[in-house]
C-alpha positions as CSV (number, residue, x, y, z in Angstrom):
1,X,52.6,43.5,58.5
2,X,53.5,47.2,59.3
3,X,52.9,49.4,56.5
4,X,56.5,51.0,56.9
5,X,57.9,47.3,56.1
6,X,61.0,48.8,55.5
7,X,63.8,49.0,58.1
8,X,65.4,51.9,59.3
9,X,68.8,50.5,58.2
10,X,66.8,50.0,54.7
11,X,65.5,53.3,54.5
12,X,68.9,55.3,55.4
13,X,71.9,55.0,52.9
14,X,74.9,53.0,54.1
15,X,77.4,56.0,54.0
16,X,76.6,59.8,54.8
17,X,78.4,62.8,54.0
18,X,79.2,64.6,57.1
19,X,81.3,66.1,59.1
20,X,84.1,63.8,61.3
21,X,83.5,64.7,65.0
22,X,83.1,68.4,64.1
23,X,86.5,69.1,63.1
24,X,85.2,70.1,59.6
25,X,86.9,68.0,57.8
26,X,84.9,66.2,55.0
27,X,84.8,62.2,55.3
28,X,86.2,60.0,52.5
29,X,83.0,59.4,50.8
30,X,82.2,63.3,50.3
31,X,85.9,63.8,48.5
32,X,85.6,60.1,46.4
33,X,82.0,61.5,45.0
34,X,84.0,64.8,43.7
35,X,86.6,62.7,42.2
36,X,83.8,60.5,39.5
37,X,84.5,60.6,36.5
38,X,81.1,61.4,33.6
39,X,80.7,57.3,33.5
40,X,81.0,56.9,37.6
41,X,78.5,60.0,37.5
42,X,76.0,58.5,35.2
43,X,76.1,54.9,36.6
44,X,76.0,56.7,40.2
45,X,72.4,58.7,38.7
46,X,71.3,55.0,37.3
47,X,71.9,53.3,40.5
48,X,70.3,56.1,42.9
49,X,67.2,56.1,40.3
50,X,66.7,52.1,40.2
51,X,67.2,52.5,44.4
52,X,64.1,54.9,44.5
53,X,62.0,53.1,42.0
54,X,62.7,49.5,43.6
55,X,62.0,51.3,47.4
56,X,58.6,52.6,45.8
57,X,57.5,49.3,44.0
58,X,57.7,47.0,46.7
59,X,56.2,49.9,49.3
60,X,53.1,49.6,46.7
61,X,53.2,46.1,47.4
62,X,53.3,46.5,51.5
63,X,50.3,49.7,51.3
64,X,48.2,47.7,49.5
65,X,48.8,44.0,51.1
66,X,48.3,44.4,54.7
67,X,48.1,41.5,57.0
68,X,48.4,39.6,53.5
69,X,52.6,40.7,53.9
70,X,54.7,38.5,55.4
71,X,57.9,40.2,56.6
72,X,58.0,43.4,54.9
73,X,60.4,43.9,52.0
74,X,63.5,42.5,51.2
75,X,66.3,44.1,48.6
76,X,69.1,43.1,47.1
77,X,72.1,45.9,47.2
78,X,75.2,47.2,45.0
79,X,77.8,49.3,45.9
80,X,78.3,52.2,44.1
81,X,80.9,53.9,42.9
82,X,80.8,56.4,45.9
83,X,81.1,53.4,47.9
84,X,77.5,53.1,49.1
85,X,75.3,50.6,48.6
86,X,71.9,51.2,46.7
87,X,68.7,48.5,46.4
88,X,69.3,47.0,42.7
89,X,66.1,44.3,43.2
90,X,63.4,43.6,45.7
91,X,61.0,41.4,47.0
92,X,57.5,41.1,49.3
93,X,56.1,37.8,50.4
94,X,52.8,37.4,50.9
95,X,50.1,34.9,51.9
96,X,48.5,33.8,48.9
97,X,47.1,30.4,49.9
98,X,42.8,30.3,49.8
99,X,40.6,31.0,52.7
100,X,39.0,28.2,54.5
101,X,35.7,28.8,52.7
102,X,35.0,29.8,49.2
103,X,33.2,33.2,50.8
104,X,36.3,34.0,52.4
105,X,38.2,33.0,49.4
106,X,36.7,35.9,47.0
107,X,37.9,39.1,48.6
108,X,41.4,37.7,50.1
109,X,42.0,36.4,46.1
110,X,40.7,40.0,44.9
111,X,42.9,41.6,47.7
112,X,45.8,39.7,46.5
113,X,45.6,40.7,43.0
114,X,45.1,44.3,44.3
115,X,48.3,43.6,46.2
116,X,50.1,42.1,42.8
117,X,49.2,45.0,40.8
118,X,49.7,47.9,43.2
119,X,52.7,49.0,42.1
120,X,52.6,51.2,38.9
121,X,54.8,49.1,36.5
122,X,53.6,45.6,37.6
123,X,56.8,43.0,37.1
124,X,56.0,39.7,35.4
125,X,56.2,37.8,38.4
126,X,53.5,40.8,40.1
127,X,51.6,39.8,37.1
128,X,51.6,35.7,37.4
129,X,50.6,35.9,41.0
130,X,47.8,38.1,39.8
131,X,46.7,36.0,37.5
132,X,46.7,33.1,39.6
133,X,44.7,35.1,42.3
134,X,41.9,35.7,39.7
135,X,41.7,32.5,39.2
136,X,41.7,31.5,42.6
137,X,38.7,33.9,42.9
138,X,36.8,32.4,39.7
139,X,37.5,28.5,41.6
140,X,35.8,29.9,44.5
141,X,33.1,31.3,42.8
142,X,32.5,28.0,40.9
143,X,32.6,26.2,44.0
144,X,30.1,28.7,46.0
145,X,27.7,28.2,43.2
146,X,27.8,24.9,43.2
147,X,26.9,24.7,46.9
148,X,23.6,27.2,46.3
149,X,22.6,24.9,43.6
150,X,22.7,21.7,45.9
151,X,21.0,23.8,48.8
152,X,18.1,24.4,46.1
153,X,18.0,21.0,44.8
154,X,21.0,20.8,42.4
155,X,22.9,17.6,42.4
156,X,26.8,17.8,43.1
157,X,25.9,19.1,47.0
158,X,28.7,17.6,48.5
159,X,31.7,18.9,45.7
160,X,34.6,20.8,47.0
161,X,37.9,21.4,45.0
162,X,40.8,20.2,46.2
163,X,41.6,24.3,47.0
164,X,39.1,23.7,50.5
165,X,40.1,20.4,51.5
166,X,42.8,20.7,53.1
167,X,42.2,24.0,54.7
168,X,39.2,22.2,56.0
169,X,40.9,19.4,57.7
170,X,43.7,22.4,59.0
171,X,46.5,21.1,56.8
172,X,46.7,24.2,54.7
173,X,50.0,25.6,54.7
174,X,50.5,29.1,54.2
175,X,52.1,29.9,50.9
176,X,54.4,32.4,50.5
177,X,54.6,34.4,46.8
178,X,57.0,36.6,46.4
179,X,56.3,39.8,44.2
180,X,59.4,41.1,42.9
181,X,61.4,43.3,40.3
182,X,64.7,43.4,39.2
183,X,66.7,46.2,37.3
């Protein structure tokens, strides 16, 4: 994971308004933005707002997650009236499947609901994948308490949840979650 996760040909818009090979003439895109009319103008203003707060969500997501981001961001794109295209939804995958140990469980299923949460207007689906890390982390902390109490005479020594067993035998897949909004 990189924490720019977002692709040069992401991060630029589709269309600029410059120059043609310095004759001064303005391209087509420059003249069609001076020819909107007040609803083009104001669906133009929502689009370019839902671009920047969609870019910012999911860069929460990628600051945040870490090496738990698979694959940086993906969006979804309309074209605008102006002809250019801005981000309308996004999403991040990220590894959300449990460590091979309950002690390495607890702080990657407290960094993924860090992760879920780290944008400042949480989606629902942000909010199901955090939920669902926090219980991940309450399993493992069952499960670690479990094993102290058979190491100091408890019974149940040998119980493991079905979260450990297969990373154990190395059949644990890794689980992608996507966090995700949508305007």
């Amino acid at each position: 994971m990189t924490i720019s996760g977002v692709s040069a040909s992401l991060a630029i818009p589709v269309a600029h308004a410059e120059k043609r090979e310095g004759k001064g003439v303005p391209n087509e895109t420059s003249a069609r933005a001076q020819e909107l009319t007040a609803e083009q103008q104001r669906q133009l203003n929502k689009l370019k707002s839902t671009d920047r707060e969609v870019r910012a969500h999911e860069q929460a997501h990628i600051a945040v997650g870490g090496d738990l981001v698979r694959n940086g961001a993906t969006f979804s794109y309309v074209t605008g009236p102006d002809d250019r295209r801005y981000v309308v939804a996004g999403e991040v995958s990220i590894d959300v499947s449990p460590g091979r140990t309950p002690e390495e469980t607890i702080p990657k299923a407290q960094h993924i609901k860090a992760t879920a949460l780290a944008p400042a207007d949480p989606s629902a689906q942000d909010r199901s994948v955090a939920a669902r890390a926090a219980q991940m982390e309450t399993d493992a902390r069952r499960d670690l308490s479990v094993a102290e109490q058979a190491e100091t005479g408890g019974e149940n020594g040998n119980v493991r949840t079905e979260m450990y067993r297969g990373v154990e035998n190395g059949d644990a897949n890794t689980l992608g979650e996507n966090l995700d909004v949508v305007a």
